[in-house]
N, C-alpha and C positions, 0 to 999 in steps of 0.2 A: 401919273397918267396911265400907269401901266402894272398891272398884278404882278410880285415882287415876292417870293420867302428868302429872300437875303439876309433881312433881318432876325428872323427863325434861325439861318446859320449860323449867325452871326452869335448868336445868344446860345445855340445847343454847341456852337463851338468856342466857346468861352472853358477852361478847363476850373477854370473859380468859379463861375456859377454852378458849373456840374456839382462843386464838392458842396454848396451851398444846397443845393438839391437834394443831395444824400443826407448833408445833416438833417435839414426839415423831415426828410421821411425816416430818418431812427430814430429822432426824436417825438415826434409826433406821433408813432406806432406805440413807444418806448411809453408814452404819457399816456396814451389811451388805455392799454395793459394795463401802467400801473394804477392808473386810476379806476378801474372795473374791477380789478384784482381788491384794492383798498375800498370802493362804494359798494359794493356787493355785499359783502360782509356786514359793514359799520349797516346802511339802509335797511338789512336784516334785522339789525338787531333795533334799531329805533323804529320799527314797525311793528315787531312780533314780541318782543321784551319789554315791561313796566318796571322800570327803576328809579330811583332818586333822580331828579333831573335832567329825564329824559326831553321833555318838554322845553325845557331850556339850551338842550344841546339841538334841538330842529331849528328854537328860535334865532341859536346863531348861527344854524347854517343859511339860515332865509336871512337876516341882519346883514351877515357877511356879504351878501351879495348887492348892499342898499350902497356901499362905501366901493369910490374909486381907487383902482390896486395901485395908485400912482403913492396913495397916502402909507401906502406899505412898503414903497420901494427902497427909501434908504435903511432902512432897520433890515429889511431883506438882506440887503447887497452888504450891510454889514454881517449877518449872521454867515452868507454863502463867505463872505472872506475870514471870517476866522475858523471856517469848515475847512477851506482849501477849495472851494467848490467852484469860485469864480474862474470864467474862461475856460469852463470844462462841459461837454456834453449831459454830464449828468447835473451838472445844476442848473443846467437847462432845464432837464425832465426836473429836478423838484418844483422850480420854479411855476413853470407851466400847472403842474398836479396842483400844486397847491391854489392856482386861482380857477382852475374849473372843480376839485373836490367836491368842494360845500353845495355847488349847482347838480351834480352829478348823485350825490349822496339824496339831496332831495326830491330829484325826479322817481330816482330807484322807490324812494319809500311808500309814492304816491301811487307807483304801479302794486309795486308786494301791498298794498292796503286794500287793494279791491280783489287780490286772492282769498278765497274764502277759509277761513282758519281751522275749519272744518274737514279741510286736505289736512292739514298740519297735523288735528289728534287722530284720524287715519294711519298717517303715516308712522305716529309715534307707538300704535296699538300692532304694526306691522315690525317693530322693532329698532323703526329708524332713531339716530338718534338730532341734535339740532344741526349739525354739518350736512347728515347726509338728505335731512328734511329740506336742507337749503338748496342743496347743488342736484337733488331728485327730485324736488317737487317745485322747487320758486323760481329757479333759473329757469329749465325748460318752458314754464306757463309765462316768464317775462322777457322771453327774446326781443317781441320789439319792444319793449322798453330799454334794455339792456344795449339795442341798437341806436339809439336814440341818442342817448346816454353816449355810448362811444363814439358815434361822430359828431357829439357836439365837444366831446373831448378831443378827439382830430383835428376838428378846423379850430378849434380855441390856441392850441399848440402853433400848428401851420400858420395862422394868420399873425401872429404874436410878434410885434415890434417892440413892445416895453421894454421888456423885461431881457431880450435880445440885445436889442441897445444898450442897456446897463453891464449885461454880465458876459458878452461875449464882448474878448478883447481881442480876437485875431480871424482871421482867415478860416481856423481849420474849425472856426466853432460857430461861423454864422450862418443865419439860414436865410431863407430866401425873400422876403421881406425887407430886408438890408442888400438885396442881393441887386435888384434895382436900384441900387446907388450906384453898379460898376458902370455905366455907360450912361454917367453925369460926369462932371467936372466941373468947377466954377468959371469956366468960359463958354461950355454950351451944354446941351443936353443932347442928345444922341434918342430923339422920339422915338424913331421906326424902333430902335431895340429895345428903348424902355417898355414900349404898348406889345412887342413880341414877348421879353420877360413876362409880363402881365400876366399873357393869356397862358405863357407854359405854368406859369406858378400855380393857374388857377383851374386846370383842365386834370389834376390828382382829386383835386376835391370835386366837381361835377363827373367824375368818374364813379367816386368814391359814393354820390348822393345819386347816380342811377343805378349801382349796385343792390343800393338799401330801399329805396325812397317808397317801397309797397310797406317793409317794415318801420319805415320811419311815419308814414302816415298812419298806422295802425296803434303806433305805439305812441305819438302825440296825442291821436284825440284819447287813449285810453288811462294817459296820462293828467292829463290837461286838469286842473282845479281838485286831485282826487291830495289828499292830505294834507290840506289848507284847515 
């Protein structure tokens, strides 16, 4: 009957959730990095390089994405435990890397495919060599791509309950997705803080997408159907 942030305290005063907080944003930052760090490159080189089986390496990155990651999960969680990985932040970030990659790698290539190759033996007449043709002439001309790309890497991390649920076995490693389980119980559910959780979980990423969203639209449609 009456307007109430109770439930807001209730949730920002929760010291578990906090740390559920924290992980999602080092891990999510953590994934985004590595994965731009890692698609950049590789996207480079299956756009601008004709090699043996080049063709077969785009088709499994498009493949990869036809198959649900549930079909990868036990072979996963067995690799992450005989790494020592499980229950640790970083096998979070592999985890995560590894099921937006192949999406990431692909968008990169369809943007670097409409850069004209014709910058490239410019550049290489200027003295550049393929590094610095990459990070002087491809990155700057594909920021919003590159924008694109890293917040679909961001929220792929952030929203991630899989693989969360399989490999985080404690407190100091779950994120927030799980985190909305703290104010359930099996005798009732505690609404007002679950629906407050909600909105705090989800108001980094609506931040996150009016930060970008002039580059994210620029770089979808310039994106959209180009290396198919």
């Amino acid at each position: 009957n009456h307007l109430t942030i109770e439930n807001y305290m209730t949730v920002i005063g929760s010291e578990t959730f906090r740390l559920y907080f924290i992980n999602s944003t080092v891990i999510a930052v953590a994934v985004t990095l590595l994965t731009l760090g890692v698609g950049i490159p590789a996207a480079y080189s299956v756009s601008r390089f004709d090699y043996p089986g080049r063709d077969y390496v785009v088709l499994g990155l498009i493949s990869s994405q036809m198959l649900p990651l549930v079909l990868v999960l036990i072979p996963f969680f067995t690799v992450m435990f005989r790494l020592g990985l499980v229950d640790t932040r970083i096998g979070l970030v592999f985890a995560h890397s590894v099921g937006v990659l192949p999406f990431v790698v692909w968008l990169l290539k369809g943007y670097f495919d409409a850069i004209p190759e014709a910058l490239d033996e410019a550049a290489k007449m200027d003295g550049c060599g393929y590094l610095q043709i990459m990070y002087r002439i491809i990155v700057p001309l594909s920021l919003p791509g590159i924008a694109v790309a890293g917040f679909y890497a961001f929220v792929g991390s952030w929203n991630d309950y899989l693989f969360v649920s399989i490999l985080s076995q404690s407190t100091g490693t779950r994120t927030l997705p799980l985190g909305l389980q703290l104010f359930q119980t099996a005798q009732q559910v505690d609404w007002g803080a679950v629906t407050a959780a909600a909105v705090v979980t989800a108001v980094p990423v609506v931040l996150l997408f009016a930060a970008v969203h002039s580059w994210l639209v620029e770089g979808l449609s310039n994106t959209g159907g180009k290396g198919m």
